[in-house]
Backbone as ProteinMPNN parsed JSONL, in Angstrom:
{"seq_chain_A": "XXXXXXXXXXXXXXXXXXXXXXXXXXXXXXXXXXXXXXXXXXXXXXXXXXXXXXXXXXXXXXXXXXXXXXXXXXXXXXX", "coords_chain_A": {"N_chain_A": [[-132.067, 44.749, 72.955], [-130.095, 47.625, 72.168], [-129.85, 50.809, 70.807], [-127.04, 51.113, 69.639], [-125.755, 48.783, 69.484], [-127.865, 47.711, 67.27], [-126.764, 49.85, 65.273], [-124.292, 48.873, 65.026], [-124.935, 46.631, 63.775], [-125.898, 47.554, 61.312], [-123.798, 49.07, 60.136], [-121.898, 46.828, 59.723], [-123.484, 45.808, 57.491], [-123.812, 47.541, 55.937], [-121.441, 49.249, 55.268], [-120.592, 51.444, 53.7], [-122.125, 53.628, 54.733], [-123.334, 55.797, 56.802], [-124.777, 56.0, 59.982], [-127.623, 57.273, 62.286], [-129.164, 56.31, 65.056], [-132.125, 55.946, 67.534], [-134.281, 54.801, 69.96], [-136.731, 53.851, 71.604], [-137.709, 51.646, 73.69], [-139.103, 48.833, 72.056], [-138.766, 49.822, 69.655], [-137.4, 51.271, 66.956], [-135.725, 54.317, 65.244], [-134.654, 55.096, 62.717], [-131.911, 57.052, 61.228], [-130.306, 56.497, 57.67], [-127.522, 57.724, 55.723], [-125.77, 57.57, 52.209], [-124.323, 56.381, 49.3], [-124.97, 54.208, 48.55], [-127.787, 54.347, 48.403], [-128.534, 55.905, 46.277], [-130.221, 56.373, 43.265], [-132.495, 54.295, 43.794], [-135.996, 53.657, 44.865], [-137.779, 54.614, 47.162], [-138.837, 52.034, 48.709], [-137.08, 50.235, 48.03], [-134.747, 51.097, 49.052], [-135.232, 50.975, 51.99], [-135.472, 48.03, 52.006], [-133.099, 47.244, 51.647], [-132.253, 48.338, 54.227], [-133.945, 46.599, 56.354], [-133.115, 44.399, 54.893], [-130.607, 43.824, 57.22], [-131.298, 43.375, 59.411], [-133.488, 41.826, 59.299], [-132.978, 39.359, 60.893], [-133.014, 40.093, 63.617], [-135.355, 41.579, 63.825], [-137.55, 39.268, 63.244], [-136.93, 37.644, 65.204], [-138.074, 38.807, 67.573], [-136.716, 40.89, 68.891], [-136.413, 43.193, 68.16], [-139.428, 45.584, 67.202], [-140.92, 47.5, 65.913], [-139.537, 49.502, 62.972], [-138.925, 53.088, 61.624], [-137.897, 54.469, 59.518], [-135.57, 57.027, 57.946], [-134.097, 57.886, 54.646], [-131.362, 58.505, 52.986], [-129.686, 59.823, 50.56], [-125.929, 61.334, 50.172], [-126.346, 63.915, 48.95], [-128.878, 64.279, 49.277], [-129.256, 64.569, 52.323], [-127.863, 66.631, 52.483], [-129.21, 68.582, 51.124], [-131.509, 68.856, 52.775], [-130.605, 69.725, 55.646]], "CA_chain_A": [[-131.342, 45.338, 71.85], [-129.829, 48.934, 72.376], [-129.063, 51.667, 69.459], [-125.997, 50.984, 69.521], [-126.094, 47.296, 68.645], [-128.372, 48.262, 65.638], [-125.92, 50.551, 64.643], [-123.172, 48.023, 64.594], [-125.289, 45.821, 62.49], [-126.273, 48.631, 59.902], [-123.009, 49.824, 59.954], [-121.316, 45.723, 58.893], [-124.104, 45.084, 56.489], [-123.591, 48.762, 54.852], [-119.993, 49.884, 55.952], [-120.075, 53.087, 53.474], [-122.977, 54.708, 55.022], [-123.715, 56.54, 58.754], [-126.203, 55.887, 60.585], [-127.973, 57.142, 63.107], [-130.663, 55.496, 65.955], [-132.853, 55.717, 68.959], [-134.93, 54.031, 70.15], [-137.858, 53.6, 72.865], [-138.052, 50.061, 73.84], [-138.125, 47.8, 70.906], [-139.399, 50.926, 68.509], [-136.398, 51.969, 66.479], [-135.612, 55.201, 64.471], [-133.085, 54.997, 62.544], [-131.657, 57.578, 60.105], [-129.214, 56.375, 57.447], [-126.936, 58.318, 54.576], [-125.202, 56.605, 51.797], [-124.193, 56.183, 47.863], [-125.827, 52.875, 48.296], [-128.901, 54.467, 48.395], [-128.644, 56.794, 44.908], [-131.006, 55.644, 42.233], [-133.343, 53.431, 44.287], [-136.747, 54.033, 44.971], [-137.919, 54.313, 49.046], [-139.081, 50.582, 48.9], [-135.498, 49.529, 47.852], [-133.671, 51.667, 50.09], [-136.162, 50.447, 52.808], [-135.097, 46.908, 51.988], [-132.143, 47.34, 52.527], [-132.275, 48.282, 55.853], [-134.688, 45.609, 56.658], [-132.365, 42.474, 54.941], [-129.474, 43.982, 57.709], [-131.912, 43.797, 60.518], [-133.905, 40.994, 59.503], [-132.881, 38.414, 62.333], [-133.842, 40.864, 65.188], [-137.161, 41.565, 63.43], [-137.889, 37.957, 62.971], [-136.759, 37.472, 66.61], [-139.331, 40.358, 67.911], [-136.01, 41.933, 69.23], [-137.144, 44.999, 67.316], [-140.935, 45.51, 67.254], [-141.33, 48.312, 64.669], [-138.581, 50.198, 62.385], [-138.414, 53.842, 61.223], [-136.278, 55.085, 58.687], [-135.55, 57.767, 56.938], [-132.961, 57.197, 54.211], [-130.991, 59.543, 51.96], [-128.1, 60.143, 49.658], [-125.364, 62.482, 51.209], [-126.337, 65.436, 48.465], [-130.18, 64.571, 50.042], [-129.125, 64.847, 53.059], [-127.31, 67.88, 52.672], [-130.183, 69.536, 50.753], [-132.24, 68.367, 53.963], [-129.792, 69.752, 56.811]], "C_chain_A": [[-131.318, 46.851, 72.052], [-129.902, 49.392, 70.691], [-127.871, 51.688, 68.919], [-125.255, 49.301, 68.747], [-126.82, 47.046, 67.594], [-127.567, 48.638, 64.834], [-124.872, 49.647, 63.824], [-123.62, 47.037, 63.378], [-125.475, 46.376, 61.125], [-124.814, 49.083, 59.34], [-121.861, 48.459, 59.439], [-122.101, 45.311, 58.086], [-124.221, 46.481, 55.322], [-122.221, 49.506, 55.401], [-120.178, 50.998, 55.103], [-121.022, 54.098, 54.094], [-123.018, 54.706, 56.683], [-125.297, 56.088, 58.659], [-126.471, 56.685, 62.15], [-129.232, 56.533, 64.546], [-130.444, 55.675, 67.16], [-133.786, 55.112, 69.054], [-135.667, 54.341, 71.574], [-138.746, 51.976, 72.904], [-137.605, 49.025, 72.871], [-138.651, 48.327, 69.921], [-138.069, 51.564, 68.029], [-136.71, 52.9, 65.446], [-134.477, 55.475, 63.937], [-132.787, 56.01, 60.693], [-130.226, 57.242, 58.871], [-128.458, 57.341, 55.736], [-125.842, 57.764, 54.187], [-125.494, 56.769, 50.61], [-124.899, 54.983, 47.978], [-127.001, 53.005, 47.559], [-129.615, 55.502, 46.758], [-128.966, 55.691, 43.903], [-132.465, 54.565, 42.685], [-134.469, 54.422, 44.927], [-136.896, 53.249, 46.59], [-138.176, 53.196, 49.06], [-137.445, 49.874, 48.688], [-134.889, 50.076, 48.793], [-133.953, 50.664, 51.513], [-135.748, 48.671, 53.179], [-133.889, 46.539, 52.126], [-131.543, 47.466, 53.462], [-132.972, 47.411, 56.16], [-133.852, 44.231, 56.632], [-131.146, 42.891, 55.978], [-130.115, 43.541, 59.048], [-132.934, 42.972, 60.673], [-134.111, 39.719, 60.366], [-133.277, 38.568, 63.255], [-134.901, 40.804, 64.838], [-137.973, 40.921, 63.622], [-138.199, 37.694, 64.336], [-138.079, 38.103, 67.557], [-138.229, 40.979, 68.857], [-136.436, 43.478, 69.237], [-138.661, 44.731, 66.73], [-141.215, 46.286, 65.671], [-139.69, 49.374, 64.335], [-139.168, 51.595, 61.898], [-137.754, 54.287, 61.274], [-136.424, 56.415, 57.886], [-133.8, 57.849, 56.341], [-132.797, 58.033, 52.963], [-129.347, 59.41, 51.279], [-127.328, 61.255, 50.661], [-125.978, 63.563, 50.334], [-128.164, 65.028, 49.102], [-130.252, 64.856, 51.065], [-128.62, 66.149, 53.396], [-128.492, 68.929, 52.073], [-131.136, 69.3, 51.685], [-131.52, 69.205, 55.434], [-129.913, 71.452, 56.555]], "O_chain_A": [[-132.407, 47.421, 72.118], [-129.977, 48.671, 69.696], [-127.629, 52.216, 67.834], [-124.519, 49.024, 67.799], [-126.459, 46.107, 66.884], [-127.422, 48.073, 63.751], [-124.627, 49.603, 62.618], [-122.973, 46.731, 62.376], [-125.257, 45.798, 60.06], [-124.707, 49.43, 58.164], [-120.912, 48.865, 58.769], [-121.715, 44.239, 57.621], [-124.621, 46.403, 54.161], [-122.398, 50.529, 56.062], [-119.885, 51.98, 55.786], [-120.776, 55.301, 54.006], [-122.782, 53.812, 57.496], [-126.271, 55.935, 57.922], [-125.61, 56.669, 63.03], [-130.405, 56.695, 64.21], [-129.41, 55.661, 67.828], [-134.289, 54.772, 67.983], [-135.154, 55.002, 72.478], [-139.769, 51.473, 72.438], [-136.507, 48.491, 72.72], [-139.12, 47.548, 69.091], [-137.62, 52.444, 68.764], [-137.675, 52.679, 64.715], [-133.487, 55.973, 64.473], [-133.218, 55.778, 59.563], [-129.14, 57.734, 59.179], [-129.187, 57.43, 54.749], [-124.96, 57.404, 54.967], [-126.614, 57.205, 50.343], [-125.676, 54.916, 47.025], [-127.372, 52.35, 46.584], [-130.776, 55.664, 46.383], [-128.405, 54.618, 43.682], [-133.294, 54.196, 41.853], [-134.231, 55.542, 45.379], [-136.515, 52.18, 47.067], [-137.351, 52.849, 49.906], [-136.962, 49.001, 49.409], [-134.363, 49.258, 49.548], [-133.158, 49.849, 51.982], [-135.731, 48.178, 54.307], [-133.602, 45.505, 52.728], [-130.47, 46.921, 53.721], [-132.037, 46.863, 56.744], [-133.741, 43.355, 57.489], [-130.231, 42.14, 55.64], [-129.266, 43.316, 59.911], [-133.518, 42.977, 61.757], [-135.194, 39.152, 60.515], [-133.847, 37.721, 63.942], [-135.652, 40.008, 65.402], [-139.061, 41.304, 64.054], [-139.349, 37.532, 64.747], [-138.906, 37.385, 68.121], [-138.729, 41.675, 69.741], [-136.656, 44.418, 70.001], [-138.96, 43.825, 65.952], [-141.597, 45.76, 64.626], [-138.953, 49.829, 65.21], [-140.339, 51.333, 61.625], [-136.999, 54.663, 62.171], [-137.443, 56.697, 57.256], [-132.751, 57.869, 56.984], [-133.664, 58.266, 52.12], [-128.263, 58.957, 51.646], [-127.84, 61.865, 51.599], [-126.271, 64.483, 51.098], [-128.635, 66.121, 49.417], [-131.265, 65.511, 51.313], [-128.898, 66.717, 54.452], [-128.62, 70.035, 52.597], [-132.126, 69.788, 51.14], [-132.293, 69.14, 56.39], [-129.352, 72.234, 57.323]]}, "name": "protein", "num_of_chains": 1, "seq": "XXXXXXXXXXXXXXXXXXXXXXXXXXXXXXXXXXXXXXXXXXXXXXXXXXXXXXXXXXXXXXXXXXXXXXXXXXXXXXX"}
């Protein structure tokens, strides 16, 4: 599993938000921004990326996930 094939999955199980990811092996880092994510507390956001990505996980495709996960005005007060 590349970054790029993550991507694609993050990016049909949340089409309004960006993402970005790298990765080292089967250790992903994946940053994503998104209205999805306004109002939810980091465990919800979190889960959300997880139920998109759940199959690989399961699989041991992907070993371990980090995320960091923001609104666009968090992201922009971040940048």
């Amino acid at each position: 599993m590349n970054p790029e094939d993550v991507k694609v999955l993050l990016e049909s199980a949340l089409p309004d938000c960006e993402f970005q990811v790298a990765s080292e092996g089967s250790h992903f880092n994946i940053i994503a921004v998104g209205d999805v994510f306004a109002g939810k507390r980091a465990v919800q956001r979190q889960q959300l990326i997880y139920a998109a990505l759940q199959q690989e996980i399961s699989s041991g495709a992907m070993h371990a996930v980090n995320m960091k996960i923001f609104t666009p005005d968090e992201w922009q007060a971040n940048a």
